[in-house]
C-alpha positions in Angstrom: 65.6 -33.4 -52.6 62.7 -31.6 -53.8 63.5 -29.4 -57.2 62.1 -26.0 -57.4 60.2 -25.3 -60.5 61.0 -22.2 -61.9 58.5 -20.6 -65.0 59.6 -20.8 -67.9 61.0 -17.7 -70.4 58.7 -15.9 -72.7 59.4 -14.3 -75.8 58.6 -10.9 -73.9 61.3 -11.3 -71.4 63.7 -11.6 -73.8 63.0 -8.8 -75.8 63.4 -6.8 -72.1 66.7 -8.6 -71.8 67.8 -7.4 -75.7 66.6 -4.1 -75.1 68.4 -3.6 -72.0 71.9 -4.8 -73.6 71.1 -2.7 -76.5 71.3 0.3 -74.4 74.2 -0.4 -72.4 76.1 -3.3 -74.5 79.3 -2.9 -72.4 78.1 -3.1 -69.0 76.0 -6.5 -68.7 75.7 -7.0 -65.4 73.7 -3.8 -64.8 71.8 -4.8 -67.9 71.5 -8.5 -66.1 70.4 -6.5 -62.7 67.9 -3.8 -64.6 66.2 -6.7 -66.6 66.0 -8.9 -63.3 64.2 -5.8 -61.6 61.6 -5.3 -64.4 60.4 -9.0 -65.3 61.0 -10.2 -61.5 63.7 -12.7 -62.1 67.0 -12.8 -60.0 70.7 -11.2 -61.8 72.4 -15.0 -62.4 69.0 -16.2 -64.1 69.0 -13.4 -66.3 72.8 -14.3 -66.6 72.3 -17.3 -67.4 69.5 -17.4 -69.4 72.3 -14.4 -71.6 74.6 -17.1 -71.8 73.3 -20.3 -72.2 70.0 -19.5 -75.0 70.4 -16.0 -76.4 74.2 -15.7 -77.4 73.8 -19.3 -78.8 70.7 -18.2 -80.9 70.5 -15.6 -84.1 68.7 -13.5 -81.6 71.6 -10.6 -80.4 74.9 -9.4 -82.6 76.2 -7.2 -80.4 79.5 -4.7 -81.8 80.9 -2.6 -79.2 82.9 0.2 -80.7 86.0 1.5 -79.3 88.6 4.2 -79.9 90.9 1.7 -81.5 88.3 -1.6 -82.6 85.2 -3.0 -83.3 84.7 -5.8 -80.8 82.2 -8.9 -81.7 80.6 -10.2 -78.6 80.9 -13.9 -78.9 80.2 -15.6 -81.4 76.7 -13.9 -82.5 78.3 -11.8 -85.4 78.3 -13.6 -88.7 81.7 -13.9 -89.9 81.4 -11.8 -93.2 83.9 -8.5 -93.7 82.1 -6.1 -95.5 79.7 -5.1 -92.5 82.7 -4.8 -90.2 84.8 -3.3 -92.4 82.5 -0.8 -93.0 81.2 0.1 -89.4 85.2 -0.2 -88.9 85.8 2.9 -91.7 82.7 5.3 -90.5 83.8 4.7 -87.2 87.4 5.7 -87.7 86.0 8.7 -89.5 83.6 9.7 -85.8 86.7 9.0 -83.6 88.6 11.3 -86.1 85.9 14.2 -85.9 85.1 14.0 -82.0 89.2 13.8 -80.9 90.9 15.8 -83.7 93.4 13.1 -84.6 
């Protein structure tokens, strides 16, 4: 059984990939499909490429914000408090403003 070489990733593609997630951080499958249309890869090896290099580099900290928390995807956020603590208060303060609570 022949193996199918596959071309490796550049630098380039993975920015396309980051800049993707960092507009829609909570939806990564359309990030994995939208990145997979514009560098002309398929969906699972943009997936996989997410999953197995760039959450296990210092490449992405993704937070995604919610009504009630701050949510650290993976492992990719360093584990000091005072940033989180922080985007924790102004965020309280937004949710406050926008719903009246």
């Amino acid at each position: 059984m022949q193996r199918t070489h596959y071309p490796k990733w550049t630098e380039g593609e993975e920015e396309i990939l980051l800049e993707e997630i960092g507009k829609n951080p909570t939806n990564l499958k359309a990030c994995f499909m939208a990145t997979a249309e514009i560098i002309g890869r398929t969906p699972g090896a943009v997936s996989n490429r997410y999953y197995t290099k760039i959450l296990k580099s210092d490449k992405i900290a993704v937070l995604t914000l919610g009504r009630h928390a701050v949510v650290k995807n993976k492992k990719r956020l360093k584990e000091t408090e005072s940033p989180i603590t922080i985007l924790k208060t102004v965020w309280n303060k937004i949710v406050k403003l926008l719903f009246n609570i």
